[in-house]
N, CA, C and O atoms as a GROMACS GRO file, in nm:
protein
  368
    1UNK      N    1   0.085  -0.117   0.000
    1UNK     CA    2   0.000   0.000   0.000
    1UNK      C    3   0.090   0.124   0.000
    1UNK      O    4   0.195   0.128   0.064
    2UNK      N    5   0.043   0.230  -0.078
    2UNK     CA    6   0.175   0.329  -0.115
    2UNK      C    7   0.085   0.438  -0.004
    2UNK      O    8  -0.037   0.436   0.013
    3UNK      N    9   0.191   0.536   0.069
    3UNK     CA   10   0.112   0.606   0.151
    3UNK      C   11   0.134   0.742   0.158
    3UNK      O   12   0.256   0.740   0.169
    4UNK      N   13   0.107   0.849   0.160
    4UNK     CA   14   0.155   0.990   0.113
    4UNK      C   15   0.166   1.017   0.257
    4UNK      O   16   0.072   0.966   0.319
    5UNK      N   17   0.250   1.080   0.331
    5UNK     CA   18   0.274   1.144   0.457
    5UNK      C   19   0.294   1.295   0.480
    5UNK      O   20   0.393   1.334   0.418
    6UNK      N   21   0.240   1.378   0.539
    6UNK     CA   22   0.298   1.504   0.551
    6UNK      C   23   0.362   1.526   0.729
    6UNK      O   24   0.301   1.478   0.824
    7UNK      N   25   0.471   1.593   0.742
    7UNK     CA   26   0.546   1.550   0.820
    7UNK      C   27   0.600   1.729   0.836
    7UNK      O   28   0.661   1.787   0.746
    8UNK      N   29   0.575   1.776   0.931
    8UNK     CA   30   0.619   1.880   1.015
    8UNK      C   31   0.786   1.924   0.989
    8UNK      O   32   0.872   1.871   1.059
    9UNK      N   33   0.816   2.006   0.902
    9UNK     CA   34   0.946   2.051   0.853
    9UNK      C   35   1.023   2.082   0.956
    9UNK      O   36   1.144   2.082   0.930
   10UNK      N   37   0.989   2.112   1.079
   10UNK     CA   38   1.074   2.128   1.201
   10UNK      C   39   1.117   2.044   1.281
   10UNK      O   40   1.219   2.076   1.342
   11UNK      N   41   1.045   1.882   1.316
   11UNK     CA   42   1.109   1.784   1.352
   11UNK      C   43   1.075   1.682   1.279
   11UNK      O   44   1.139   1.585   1.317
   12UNK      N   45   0.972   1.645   1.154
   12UNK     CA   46   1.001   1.525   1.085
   12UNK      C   47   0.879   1.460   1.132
   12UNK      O   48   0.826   1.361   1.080
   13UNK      N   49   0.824   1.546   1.266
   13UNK     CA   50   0.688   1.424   1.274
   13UNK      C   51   0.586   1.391   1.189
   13UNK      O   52   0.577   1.462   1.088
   14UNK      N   53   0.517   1.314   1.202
   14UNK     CA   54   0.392   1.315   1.055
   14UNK      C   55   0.252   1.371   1.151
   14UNK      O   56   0.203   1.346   1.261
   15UNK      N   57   0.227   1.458   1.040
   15UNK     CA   58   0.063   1.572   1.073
   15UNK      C   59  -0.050   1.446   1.020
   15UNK      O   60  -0.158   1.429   1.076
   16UNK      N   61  -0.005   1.369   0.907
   16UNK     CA   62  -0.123   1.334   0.889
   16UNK      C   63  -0.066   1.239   0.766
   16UNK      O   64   0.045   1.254   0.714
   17UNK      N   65  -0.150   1.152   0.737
   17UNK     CA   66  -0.116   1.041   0.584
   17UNK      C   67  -0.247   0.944   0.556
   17UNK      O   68  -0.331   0.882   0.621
   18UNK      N   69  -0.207   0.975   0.396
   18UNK     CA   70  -0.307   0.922   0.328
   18UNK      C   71  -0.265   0.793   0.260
   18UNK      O   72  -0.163   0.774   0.193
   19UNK      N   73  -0.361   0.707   0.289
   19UNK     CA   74  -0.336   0.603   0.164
   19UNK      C   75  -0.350   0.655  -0.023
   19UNK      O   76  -0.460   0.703  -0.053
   20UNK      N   77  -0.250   0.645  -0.131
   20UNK     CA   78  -0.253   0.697  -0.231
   20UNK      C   79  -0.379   0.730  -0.279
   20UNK      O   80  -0.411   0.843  -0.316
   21UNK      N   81  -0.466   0.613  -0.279
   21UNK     CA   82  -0.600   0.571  -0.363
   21UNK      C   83  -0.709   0.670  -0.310
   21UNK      O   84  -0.811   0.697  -0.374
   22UNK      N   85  -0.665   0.745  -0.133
   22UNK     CA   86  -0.783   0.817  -0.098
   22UNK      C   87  -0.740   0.989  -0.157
   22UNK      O   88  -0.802   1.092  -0.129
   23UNK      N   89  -0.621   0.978  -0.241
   23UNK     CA   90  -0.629   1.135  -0.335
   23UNK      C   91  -0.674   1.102  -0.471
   23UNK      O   92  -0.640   1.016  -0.552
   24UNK      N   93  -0.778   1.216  -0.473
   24UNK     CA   94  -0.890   1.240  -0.557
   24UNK      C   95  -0.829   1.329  -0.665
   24UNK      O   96  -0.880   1.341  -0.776
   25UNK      N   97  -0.712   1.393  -0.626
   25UNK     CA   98  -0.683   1.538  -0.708
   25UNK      C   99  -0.596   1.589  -0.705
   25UNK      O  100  -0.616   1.672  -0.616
   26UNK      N  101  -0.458   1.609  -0.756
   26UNK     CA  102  -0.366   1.680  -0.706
   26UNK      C  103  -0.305   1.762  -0.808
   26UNK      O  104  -0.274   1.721  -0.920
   27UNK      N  105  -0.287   1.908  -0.754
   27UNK     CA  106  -0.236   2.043  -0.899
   27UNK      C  107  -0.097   2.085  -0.816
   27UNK      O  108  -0.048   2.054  -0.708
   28UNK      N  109  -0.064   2.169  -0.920
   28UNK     CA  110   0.034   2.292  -0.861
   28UNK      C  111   0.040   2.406  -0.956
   28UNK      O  112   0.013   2.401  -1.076
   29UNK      N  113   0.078   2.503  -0.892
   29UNK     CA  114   0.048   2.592  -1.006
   29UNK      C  115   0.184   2.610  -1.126
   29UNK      O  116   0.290   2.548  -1.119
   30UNK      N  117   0.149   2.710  -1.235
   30UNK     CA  118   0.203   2.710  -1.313
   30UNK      C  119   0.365   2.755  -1.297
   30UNK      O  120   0.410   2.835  -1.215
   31UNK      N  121   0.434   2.684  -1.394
   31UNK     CA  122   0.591   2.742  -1.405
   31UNK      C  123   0.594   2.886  -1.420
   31UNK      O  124   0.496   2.961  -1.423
   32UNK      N  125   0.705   2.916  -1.428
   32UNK     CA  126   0.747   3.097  -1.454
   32UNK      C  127   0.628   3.168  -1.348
   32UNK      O  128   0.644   3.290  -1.353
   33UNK      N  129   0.548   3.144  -1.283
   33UNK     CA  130   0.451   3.222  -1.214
   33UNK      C  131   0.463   3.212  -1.037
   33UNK      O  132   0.518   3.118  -0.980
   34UNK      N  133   0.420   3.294  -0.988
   34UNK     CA  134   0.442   3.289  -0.834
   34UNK      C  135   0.408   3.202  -0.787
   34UNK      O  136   0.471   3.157  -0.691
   35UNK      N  137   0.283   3.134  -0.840
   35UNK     CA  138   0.248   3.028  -0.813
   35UNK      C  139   0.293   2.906  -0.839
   35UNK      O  140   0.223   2.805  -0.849
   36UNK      N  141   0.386   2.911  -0.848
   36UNK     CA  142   0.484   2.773  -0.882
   36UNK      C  143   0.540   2.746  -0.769
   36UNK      O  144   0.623   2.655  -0.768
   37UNK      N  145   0.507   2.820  -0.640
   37UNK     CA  146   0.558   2.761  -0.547
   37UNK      C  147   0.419   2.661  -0.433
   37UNK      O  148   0.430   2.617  -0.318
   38UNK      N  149   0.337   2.659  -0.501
   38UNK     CA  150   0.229   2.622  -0.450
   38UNK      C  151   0.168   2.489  -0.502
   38UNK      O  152   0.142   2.486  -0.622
   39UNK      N  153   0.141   2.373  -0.421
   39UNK     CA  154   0.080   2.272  -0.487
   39UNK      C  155  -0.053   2.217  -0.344
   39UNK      O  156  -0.066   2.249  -0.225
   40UNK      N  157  -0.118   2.138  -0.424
   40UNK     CA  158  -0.248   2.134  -0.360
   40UNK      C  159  -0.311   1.985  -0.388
   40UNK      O  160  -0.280   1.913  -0.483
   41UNK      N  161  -0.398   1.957  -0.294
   41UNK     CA  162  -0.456   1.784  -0.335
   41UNK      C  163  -0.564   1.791  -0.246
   41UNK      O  164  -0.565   1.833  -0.131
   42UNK      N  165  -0.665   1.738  -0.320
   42UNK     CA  166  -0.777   1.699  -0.250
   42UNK      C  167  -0.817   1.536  -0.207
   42UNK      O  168  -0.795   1.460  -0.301
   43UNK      N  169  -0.877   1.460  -0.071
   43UNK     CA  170  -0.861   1.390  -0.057
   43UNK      C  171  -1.019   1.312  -0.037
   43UNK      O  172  -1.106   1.399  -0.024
   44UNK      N  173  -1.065   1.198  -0.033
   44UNK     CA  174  -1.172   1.177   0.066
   44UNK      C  175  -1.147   1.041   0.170
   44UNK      O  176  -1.086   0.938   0.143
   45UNK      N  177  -1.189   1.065   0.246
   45UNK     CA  178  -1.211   1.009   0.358
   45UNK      C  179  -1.343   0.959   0.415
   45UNK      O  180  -1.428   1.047   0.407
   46UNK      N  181  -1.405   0.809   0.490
   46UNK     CA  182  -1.495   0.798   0.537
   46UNK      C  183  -1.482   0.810   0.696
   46UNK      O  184  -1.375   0.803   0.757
   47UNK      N  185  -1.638   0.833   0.768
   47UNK     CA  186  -1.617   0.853   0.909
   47UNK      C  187  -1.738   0.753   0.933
   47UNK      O  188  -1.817   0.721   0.844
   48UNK      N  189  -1.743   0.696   1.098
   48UNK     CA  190  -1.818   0.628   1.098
   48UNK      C  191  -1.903   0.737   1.226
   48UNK      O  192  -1.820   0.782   1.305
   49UNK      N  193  -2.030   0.777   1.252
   49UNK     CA  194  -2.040   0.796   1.387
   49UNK      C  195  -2.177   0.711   1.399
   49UNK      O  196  -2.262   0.663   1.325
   50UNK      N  197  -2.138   0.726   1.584
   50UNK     CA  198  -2.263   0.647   1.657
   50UNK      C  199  -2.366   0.681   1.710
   50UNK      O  200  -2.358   0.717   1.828
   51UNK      N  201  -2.530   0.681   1.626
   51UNK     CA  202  -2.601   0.766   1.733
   51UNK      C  203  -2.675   0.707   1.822
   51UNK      O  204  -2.728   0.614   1.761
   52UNK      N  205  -2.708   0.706   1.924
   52UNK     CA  206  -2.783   0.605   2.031
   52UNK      C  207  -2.957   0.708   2.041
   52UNK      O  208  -2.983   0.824   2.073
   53UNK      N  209  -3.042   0.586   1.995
   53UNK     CA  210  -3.149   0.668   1.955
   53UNK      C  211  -3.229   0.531   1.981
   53UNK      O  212  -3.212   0.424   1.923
   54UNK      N  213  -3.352   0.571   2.115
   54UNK     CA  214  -3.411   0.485   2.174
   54UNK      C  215  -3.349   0.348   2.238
   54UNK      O  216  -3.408   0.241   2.225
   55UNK      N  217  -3.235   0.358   2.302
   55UNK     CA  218  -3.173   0.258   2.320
   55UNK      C  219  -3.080   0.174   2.284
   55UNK      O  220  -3.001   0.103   2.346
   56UNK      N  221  -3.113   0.206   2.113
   56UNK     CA  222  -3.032   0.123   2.036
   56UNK      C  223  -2.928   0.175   1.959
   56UNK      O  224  -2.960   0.277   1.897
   57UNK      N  225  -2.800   0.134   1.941
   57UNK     CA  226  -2.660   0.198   1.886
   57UNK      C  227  -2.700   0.198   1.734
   57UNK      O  228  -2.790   0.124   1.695
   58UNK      N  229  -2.629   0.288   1.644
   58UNK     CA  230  -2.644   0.289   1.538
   58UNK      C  231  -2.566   0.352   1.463
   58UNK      O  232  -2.551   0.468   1.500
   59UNK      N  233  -2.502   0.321   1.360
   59UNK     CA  234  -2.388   0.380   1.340
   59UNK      C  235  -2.459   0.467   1.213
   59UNK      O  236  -2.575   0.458   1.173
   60UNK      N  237  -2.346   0.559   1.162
   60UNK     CA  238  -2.419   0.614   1.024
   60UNK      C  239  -2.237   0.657   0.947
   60UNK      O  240  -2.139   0.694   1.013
   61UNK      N  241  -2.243   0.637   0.795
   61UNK     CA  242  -2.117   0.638   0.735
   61UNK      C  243  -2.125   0.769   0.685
   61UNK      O  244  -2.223   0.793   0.614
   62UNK      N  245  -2.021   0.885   0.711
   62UNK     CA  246  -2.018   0.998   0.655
   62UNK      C  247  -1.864   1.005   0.505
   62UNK      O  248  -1.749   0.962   0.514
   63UNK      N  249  -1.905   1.048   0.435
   63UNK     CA  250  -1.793   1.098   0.373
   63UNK      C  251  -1.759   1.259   0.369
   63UNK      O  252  -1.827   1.359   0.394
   64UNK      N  253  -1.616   1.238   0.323
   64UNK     CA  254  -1.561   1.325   0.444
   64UNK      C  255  -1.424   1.400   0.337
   64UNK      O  256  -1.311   1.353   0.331
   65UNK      N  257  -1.467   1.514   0.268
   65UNK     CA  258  -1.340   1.524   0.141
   65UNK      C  259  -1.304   1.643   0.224
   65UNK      O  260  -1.375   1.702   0.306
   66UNK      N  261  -1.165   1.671   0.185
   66UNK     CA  262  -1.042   1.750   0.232
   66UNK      C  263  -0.993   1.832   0.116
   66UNK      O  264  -1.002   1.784   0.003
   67UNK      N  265  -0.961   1.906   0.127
   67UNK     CA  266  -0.881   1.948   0.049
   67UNK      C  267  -0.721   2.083   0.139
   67UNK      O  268  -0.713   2.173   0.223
   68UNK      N  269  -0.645   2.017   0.060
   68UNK     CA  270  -0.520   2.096   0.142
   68UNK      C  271  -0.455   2.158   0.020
   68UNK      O  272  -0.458   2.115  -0.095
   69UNK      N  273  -0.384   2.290   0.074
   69UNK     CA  274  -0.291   2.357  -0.014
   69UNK      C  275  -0.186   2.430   0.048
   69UNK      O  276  -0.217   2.507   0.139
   70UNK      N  277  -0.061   2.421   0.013
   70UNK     CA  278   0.057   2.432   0.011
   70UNK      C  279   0.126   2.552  -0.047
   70UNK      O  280   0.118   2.579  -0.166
   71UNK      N  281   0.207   2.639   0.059
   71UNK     CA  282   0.332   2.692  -0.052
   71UNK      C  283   0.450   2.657   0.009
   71UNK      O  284   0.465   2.643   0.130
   72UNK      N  285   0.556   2.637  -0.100
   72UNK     CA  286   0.689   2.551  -0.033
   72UNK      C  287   0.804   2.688  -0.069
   72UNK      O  288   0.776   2.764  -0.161
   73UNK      N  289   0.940   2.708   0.018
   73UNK     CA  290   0.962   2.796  -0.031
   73UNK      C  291   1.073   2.781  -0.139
   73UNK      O  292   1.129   2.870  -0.203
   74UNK      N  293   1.091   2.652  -0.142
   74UNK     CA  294   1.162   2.593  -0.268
   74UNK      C  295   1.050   2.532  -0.384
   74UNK      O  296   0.958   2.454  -0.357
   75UNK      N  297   1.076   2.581  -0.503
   75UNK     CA  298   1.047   2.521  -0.602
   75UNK      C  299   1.059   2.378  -0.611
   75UNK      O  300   0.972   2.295  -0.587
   76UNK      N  301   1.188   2.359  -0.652
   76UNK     CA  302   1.241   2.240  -0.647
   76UNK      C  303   1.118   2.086  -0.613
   76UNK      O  304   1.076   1.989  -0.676
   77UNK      N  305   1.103   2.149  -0.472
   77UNK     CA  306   1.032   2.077  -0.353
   77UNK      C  307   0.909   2.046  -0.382
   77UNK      O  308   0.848   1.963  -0.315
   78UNK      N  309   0.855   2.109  -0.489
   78UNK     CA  310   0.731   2.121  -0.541
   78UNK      C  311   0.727   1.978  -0.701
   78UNK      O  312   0.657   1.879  -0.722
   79UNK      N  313   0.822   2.032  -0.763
   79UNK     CA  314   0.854   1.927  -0.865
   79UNK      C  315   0.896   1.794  -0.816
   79UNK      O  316   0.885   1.689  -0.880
   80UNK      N  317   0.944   1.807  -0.700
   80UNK     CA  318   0.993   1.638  -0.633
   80UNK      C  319   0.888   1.597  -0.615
   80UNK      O  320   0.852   1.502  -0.685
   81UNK      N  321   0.809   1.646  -0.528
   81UNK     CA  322   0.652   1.575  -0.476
   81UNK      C  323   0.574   1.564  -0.614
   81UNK      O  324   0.508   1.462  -0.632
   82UNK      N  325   0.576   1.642  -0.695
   82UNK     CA  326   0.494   1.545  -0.795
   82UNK      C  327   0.531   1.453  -0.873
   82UNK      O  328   0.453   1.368  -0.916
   83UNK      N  329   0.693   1.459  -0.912
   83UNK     CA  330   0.754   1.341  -0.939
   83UNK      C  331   0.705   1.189  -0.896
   83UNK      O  332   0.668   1.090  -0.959
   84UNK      N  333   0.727   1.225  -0.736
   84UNK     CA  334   0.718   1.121  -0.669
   84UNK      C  335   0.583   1.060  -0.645
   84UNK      O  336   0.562   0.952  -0.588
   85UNK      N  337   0.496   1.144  -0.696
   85UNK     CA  338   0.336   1.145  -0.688
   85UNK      C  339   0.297   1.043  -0.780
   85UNK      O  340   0.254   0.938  -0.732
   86UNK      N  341   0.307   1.056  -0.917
   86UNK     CA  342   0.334   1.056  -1.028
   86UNK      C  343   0.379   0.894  -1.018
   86UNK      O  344   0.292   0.809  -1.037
   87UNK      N  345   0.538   0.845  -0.984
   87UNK     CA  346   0.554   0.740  -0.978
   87UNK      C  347   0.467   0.643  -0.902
   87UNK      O  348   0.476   0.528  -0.945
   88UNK      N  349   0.402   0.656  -0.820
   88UNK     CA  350   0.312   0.594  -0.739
   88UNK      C  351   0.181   0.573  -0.819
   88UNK      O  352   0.117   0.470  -0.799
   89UNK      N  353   0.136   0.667  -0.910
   89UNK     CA  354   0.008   0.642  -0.970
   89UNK      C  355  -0.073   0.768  -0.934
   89UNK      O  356  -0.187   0.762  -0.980
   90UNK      N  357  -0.051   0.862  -0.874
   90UNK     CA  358  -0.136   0.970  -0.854
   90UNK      C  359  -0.192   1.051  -0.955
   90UNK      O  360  -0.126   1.141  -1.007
   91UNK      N  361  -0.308   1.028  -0.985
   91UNK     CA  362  -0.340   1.156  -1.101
   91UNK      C  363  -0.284   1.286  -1.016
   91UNK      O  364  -0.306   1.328  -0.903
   92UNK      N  365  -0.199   1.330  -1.130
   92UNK     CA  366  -0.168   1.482  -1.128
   92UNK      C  367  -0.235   1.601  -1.224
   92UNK      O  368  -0.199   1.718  -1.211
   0.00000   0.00000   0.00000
């Protein structure tokens, strides 16, 4: 299972990770433009919650989409991650 991680640039911890298959979407913006330092992905996710209603437990399935966006202050950093996106199977 291939897994995308985002991980806190100050000590390396991980904020959060996705299994590949739960990104739906991923851009960055254009070359030569300011926005080339910016990339972005949308994700979905399911939730389960429980409502207790007359006694009885009951669950109900929510879906649950994300979307995150990024500016990196290296370029570079921006072209690696979709590289690496890319090799995994990510629509870019």
């Amino acid at each position: 299972m291939n897994i995308f991680r985002l991980l806190d640039p100050e000590n390396e911890m991980e904020i959060i990770s996705y299994r590949v298959s739960q990104i739906l979407f991923c851009a960055r913006g254009p070359s030569n433009d300011p926005l080339s330092y910016c990339w972005a992905f949308t994700t979905l996710r399911s939730s389960t919650t429980i409502n207790q209603q007359n006694s009885s437990e009951k669950s109900q399935h929510e879906v649950l989409y994300q979307c995150h966006v990024f500016r990196c202050e290296n370029q570079d950093a921006v072209s690696f991650i979709f590289l690496r996106k890319k090799n995994k199977k990510c629509l870019i």
